[in-house]
C-alpha positions as CSV (number, residue, x, y, z in Angstrom):
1,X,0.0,0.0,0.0
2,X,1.5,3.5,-0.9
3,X,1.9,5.3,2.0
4,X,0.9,9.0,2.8
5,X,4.5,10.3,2.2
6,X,4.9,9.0,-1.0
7,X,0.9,10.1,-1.6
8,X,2.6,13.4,-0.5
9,X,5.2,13.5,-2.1
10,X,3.9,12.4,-5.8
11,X,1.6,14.8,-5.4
12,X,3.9,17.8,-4.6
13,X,6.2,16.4,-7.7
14,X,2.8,16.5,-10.2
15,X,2.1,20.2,-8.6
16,X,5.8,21.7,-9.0
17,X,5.7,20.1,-12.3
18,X,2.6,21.9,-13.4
19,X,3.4,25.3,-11.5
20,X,6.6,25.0,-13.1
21,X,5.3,24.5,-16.8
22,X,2.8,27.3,-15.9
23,X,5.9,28.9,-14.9
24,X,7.6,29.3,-18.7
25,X,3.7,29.7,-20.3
26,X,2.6,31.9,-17.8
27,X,5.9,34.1,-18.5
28,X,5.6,33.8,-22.0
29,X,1.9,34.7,-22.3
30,X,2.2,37.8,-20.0
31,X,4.8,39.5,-22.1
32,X,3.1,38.6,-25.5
33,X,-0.1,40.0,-23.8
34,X,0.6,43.0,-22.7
35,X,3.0,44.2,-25.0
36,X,0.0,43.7,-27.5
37,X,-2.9,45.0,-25.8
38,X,-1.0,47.7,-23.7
39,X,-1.0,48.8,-20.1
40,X,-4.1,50.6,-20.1
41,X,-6.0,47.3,-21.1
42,X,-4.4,45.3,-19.4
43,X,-5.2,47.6,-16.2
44,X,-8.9,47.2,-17.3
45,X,-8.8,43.5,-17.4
46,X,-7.1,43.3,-14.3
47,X,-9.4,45.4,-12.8
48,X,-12.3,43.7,-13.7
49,X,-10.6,40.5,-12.4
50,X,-9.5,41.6,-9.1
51,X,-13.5,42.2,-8.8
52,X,-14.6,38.7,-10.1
53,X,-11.3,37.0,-8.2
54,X,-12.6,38.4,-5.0
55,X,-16.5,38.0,-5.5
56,X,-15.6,33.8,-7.0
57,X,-13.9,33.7,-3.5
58,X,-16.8,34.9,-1.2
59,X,-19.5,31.9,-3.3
60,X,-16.8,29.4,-2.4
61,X,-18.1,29.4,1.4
62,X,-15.1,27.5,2.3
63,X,-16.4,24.1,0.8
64,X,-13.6,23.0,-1.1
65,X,-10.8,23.3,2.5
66,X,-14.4,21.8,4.0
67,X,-14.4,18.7,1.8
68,X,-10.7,18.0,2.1
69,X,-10.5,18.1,5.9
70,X,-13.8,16.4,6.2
71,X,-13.0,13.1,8.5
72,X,-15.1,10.8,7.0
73,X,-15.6,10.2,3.5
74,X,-17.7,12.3,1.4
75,X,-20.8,10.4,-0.2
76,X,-22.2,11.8,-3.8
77,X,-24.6,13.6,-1.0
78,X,-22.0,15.6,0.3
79,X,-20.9,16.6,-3.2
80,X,-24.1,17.3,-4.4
81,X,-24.9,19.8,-1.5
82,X,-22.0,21.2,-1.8
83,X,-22.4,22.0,-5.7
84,X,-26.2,23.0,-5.1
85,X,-24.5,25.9,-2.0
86,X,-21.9,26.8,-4.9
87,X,-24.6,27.1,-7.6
88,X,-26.8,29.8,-4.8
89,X,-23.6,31.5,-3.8
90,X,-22.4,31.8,-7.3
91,X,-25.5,33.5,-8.7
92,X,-25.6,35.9,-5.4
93,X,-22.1,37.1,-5.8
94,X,-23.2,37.7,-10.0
95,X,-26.2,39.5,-8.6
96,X,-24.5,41.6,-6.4
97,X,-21.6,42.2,-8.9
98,X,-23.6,43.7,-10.6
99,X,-25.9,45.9,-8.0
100,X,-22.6,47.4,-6.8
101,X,-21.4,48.9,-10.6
102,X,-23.3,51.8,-10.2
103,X,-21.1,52.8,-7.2
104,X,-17.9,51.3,-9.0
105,X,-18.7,53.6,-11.7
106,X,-18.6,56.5,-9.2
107,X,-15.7,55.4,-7.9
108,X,-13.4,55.2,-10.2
109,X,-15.4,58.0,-12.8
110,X,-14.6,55.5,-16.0
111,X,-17.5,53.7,-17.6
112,X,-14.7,51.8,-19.9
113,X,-14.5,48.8,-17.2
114,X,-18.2,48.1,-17.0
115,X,-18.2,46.0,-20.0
116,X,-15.0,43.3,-19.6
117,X,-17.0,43.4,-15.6
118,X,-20.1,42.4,-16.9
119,X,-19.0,39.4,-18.8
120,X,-16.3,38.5,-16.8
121,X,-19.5,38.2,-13.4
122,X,-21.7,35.5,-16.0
123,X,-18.8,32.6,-14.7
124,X,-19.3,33.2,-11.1
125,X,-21.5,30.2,-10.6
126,X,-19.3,27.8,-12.8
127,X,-16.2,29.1,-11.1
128,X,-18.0,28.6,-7.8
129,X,-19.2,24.5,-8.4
130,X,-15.6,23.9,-10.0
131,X,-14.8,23.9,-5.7
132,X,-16.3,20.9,-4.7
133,X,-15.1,18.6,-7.8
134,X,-11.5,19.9,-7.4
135,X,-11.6,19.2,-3.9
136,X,-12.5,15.8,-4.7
137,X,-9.3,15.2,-6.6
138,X,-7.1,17.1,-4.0
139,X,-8.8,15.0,-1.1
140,X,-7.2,11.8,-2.8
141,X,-4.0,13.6,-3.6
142,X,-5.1,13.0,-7.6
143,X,-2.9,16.4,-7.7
144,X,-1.5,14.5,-11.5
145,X,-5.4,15.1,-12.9
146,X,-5.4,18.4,-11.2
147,X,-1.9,19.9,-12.9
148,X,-3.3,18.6,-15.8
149,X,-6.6,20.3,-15.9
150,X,-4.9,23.4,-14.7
151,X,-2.0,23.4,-17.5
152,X,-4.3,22.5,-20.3
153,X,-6.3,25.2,-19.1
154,X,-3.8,28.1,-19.4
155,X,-2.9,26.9,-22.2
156,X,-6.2,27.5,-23.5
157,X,-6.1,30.8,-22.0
158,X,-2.8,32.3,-23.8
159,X,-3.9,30.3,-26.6
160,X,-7.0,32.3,-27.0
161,X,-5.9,35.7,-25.7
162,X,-2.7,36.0,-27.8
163,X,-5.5,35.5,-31.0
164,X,-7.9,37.8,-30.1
165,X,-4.6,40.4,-28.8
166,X,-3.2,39.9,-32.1
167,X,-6.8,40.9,-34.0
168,X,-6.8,44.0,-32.4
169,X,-9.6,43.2,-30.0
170,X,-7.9,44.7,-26.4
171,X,-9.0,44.3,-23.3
172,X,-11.7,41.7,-25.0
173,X,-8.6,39.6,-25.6
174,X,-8.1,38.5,-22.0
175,X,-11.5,38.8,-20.8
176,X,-12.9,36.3,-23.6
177,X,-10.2,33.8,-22.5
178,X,-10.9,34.3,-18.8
179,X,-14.2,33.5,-19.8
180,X,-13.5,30.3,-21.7
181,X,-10.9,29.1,-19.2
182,X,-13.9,29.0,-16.4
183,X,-16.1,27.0,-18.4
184,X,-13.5,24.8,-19.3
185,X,-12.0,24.4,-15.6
186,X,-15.5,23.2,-14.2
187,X,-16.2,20.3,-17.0
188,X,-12.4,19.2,-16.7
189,X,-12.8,18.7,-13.1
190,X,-16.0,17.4,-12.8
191,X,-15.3,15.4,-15.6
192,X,-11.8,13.9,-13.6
193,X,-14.0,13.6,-10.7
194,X,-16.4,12.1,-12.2
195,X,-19.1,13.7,-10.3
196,X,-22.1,15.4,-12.4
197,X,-23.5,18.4,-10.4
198,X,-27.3,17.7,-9.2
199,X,-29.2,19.2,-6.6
200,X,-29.6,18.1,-3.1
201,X,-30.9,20.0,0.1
202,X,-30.3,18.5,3.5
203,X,-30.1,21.0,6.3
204,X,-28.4,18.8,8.5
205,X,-25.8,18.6,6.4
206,X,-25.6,21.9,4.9
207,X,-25.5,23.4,9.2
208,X,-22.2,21.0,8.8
209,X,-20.7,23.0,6.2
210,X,-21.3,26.3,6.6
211,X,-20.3,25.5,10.3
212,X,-16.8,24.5,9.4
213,X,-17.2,26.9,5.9
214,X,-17.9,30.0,7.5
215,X,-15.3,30.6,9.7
216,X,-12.5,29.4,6.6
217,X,-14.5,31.7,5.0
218,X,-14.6,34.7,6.3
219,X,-10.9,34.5,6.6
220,X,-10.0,34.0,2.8
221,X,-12.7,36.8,2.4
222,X,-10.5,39.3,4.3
223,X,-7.6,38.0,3.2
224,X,-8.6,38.4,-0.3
225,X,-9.5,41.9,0.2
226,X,-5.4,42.1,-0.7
227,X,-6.9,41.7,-4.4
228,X,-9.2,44.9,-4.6
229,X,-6.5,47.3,-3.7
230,X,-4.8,47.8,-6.7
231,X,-7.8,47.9,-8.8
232,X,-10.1,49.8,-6.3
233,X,-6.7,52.4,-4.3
234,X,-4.4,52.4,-7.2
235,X,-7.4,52.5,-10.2
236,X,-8.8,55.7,-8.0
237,X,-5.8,57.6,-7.6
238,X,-3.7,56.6,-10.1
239,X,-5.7,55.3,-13.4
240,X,-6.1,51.7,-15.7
241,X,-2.5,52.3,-16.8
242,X,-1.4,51.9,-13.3
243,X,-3.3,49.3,-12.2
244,X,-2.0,47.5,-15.5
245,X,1.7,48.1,-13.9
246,X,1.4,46.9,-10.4
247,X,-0.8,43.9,-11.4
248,X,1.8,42.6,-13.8
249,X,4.5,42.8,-11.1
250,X,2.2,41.1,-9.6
251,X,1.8,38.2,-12.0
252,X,5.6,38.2,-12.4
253,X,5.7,37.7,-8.6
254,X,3.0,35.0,-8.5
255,X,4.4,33.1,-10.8
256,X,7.9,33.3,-9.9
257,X,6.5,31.6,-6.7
258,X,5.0,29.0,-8.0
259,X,6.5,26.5,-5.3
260,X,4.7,28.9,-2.6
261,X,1.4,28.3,-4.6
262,X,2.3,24.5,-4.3
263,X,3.3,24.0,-1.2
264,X,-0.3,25.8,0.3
265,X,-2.5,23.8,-1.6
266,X,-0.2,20.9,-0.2
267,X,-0.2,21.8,2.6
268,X,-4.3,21.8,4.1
269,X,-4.3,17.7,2.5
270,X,-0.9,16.7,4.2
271,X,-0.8,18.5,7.6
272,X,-4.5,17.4,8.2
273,X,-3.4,14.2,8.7
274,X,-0.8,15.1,11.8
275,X,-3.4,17.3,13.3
276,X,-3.0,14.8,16.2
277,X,0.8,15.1,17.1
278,X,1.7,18.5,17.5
279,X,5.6,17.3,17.7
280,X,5.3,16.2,14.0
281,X,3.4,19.1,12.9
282,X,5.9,21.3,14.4
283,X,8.9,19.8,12.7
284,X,7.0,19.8,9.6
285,X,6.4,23.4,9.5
286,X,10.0,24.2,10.5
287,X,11.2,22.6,7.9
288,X,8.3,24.2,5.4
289,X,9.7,27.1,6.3
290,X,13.4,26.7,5.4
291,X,12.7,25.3,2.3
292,X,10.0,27.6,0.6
293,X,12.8,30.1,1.4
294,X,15.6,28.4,0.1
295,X,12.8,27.3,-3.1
296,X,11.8,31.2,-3.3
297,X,15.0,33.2,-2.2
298,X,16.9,32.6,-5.2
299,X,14.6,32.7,-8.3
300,X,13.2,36.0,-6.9
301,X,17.4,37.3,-6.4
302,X,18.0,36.0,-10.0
303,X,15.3,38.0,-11.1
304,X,15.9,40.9,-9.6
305,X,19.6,41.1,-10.6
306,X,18.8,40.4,-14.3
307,X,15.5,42.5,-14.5
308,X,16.9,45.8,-15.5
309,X,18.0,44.4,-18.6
310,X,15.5,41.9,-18.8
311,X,12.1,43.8,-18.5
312,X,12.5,46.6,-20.6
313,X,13.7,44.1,-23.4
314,X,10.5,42.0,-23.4
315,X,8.1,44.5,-22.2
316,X,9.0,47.8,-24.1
317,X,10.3,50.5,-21.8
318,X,6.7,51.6,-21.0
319,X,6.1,49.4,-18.7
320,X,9.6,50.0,-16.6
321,X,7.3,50.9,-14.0
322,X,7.5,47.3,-12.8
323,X,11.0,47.2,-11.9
324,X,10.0,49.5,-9.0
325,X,7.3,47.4,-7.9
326,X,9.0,44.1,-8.3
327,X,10.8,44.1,-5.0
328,X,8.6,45.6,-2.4
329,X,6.3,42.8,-3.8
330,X,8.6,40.2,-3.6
331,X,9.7,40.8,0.0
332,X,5.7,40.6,0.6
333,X,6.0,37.0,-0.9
334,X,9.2,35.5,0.5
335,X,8.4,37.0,4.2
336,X,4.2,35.0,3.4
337,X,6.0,32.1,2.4
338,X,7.6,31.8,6.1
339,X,4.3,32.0,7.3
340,X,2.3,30.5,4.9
341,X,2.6,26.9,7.0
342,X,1.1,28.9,10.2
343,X,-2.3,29.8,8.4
344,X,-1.9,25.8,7.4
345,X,-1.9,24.2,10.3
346,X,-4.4,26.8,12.6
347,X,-6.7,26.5,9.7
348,X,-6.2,22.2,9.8
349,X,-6.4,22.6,13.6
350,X,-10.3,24.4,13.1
351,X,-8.4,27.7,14.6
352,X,-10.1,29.5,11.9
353,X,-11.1,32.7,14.0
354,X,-7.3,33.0,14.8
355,X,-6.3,33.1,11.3
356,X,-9.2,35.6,11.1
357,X,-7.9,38.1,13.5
358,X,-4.5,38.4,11.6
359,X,-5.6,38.2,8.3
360,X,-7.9,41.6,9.6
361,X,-4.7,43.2,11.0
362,X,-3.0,42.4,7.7
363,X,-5.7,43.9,5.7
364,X,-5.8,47.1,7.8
365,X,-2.3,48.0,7.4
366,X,-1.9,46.7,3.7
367,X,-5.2,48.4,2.7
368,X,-4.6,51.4,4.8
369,X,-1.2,52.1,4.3
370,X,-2.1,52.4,0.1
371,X,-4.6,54.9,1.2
372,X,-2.3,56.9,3.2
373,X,0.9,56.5,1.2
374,X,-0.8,56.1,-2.7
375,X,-1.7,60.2,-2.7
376,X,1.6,61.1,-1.4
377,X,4.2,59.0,-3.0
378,X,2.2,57.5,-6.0
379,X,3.1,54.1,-7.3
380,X,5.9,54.0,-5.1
381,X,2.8,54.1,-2.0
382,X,1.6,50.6,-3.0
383,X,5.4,49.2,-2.4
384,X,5.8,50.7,1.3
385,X,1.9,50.0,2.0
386,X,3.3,45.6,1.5
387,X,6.4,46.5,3.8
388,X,3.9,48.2,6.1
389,X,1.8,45.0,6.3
390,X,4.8,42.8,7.4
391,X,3.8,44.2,10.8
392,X,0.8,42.0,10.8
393,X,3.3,38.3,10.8
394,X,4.0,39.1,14.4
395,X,0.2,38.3,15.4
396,X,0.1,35.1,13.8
397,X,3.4,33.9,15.4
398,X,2.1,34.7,18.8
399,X,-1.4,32.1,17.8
400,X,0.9,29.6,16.5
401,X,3.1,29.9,19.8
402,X,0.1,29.3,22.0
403,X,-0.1,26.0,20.6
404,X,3.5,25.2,20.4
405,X,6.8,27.1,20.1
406,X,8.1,27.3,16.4
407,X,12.1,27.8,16.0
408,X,13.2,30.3,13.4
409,X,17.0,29.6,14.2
410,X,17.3,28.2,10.7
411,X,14.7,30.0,8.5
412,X,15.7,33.6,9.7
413,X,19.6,34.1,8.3
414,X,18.4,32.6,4.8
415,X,15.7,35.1,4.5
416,X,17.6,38.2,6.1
417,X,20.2,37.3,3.4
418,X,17.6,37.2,0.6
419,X,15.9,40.1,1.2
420,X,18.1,42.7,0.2
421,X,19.2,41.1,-3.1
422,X,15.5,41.4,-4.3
423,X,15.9,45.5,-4.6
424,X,18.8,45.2,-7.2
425,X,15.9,45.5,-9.8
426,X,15.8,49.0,-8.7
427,X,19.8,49.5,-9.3
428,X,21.3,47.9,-12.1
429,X,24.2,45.9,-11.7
430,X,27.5,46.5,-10.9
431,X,26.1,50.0,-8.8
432,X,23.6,47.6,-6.8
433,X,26.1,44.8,-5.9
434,X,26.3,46.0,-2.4
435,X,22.7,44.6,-2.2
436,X,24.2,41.2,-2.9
437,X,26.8,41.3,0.1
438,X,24.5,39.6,3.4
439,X,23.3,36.7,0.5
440,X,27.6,36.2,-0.2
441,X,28.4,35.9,3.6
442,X,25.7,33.4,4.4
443,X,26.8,31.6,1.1
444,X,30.4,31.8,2.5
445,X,29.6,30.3,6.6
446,X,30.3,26.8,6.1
447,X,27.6,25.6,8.7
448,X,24.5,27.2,6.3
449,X,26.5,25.7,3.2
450,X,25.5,22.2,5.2
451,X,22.5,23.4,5.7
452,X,21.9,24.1,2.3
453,X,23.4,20.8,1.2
454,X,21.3,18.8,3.7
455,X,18.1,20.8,2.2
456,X,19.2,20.0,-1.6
457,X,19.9,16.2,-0.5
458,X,15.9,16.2,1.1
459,X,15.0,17.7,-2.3
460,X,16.6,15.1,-4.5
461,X,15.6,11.9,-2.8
462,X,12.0,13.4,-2.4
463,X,11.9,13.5,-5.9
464,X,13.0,10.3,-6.8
């Protein structure tokens, strides 16, 4: 019988795989994209979809975390409850999508988003029931039919954006794929789940899930208020075109940390099942920790360091922008990464309201820093609001610590030695090379190069 760590560890190899594929497409489609459509419609699509992102994650209800954790094993009941919640939600979050454009349009004084909003709103409820099918795969660690779904799906995307870009239809180029890559999301995984969405009410069972689902819930919801600030802050007081720059740093950032994205959705299947020996789940998270940095650290330094040259080159020099951006957004990734596990195991240990209380911390300082900073510094405002939010990791140490005591002895020099090389984007090389000194001393101290060796050993027999 296969046992859970090679279940595990399969699993993270088919998900690296596909985040790393996604990795060179992803990169690829980005810069074809907006270099054809421009920064001002790319800001609109991004807009649009910061909205829609947000709105998708509110219907979910928490379902899909819900299904995976679930202790006993879900019945064709379970799933089609769950689909028939997804299906309600889905339609309420088109609904009010829509009853709130009159005060978007207010907002932002730009009727040119309404459109791309509109269309993008009509997936909700598909986007919505692709939750419970999905978490049908990830609750057997199937993560091989979920890459491929996922892969063949941006595929489709770039595939059909890239056309459209190229035929001169703009913003309609993205939004049309977005559209199309919903659709075909929710028949490839209910189609590798083999589950066929019907109806079914039992409020016994739907008390159960919004039980569990609302707390999860209303966590990811303020967490994912991160989404709305660029379109909502920046799109107020700075325009489309500026929304278009910080959310492709953003992409380039996302996607750079692909082994982040991962290791989270890992993470809820595989810690669940040492929610019962806290001495396990400790040392698991330690050593999370020191790897996503050690994963993370230096593909976002390599980046940095070459990005000066690189960005202009395959973006055109109107979007330079970005190299400003880059590494305040970085820094926001590589210090979540550390923390990422925390979130994991409170959330696996049904200490939802704790995760809760940080993520609203987080939110206030993230979301009111761009407020105070955005109108006084401009673009550079969105950059210090992230390093203002940092402030918020303290709380949700403290939570874990109540539980047990997590050493950072071993993450903490790697990422003090990483951070500084991310802002050579802003300095091109040699003038920024002093940025590279605290990563060349930790590089040098022979007990951290056997650290890093004993890492990159763990690495190589994982994967085999």
């Amino acid at each position: 019988m296969t046992s859970l760590r090679e279940k595990v560890l399969k699993s993270g190899a088919y998900l690296l795989a596909r985040h790393g594929l996604g990795l060179i497409f992803g990169l690829a489609g980005v810069v074809l994209l907006t270099r054809t459509i421009g920064p001002g419609n790319y800001g609109l699509y991004a807009s649009a979809l910061g909205i829609v992102s947000y709105l998708s994650t509110m219907a979910g209800l928490g379902l899909h975390v819900y299904i995976v954790r679930r202790e006993a094993e879900p019945d064709l009941e379970v799933y089609n409850q769950a689909f028939t919640v997804t299906f309600v939600t889905g339609v309420t979050g088109l609904l009010l999508g829509i009853l709130a454009i009159p005060l978007l349009q207010r907002w932002y004084q730009d009727p040119a988003f309404i459109p791309p909003l509109l269309a993008m709103l009509l997936t909700l409820p598909f986007t919505a029931m692709a939750g419970p099918a999905a978490a049908r795969l990830e609750r057997e660690l199937n993560f091989k039919a979920v890459a491929a779904v996922e892969l063949a799906g941006q595929v489709i995307y770039y595939l059909v954006a890239l056309t459209l870009a190229y035929l001169g239809k703009g913003v309609w180029a993205p939004v049309v794929a977005y559209i199309i890559l919903q659709f075909f999301l929710f028949f490839g995984v209910c189609g590798l789940a083999h589950l066929i969405p019907r109806l079914h009410w039992s409020k016994p069972m739907l008390r159960e899930m919004l039980k569990y689902g609302a707390g999860y819930s209303a966590s990811i919801w303020v967490w994912q208020l991160r989404s709305l600030v660029n379109p909502l802050v920046v799109g107020h007081y700075a325009g489309p075109e500026e929304v278009g720059f910080v959310a492709l740093a953003v992409r380039l950032v996302d996607a750079l940390s692909f082994v982040k994205g991962a290791a989270w959705r890992l993470s809820i299947a595989a810690l669940a099942r040492l929610q019962e020996n806290y001495l396990q789940l400790k040392r698991a998270m330690e050593e999370a920790m020191v790897l996503q940095v050690l994963a993370l650290g230096p593909i976002f330094a390599i980046f940095a360091c070459l990005a000066p040259s690189l960005l202009p080159m395959l973006f055109g020099e109107r979007w330079h922008v970005v190299l400003m951006m880059y590494p305040f957004i970085a820094v926001g990734c590589l210090v979540n990464a550390v923390f990422s596990m925390h979130s994991s195991a409170l959330y696996v240990l049904r200490r939802n309201l704790d995760v809760t209380i940080f993520h609203v911390l987080h939110i206030i300082l993230f979301a009111g820093g761009a407020f105070l900073f955005l109108p006084r510094f401009g673009l550079l405002g969105y950059g210090l609001a992230e390093i203002l939010a940092l402030f918020s990791y303290i709380i949700i140490h403290f939570q874990v610590k109540r539980i047990f005591l997590l050493s950072y002895m071993k993450v903490l020099p790697w990422l003090i030695s990483f951070l500084p090389s991310l802002f050579t984007s802003i300095f091109v090389l040699p003038s920024g090379f002093f940025l590279l000194i605290p990563l060349l001393i930790v590089l040098f101290v022979p007990a951290f190069n056997r650290e890093l060796a004993r890492y990159i050993r763990i690495i190589n027999r994982d994967i085999k």
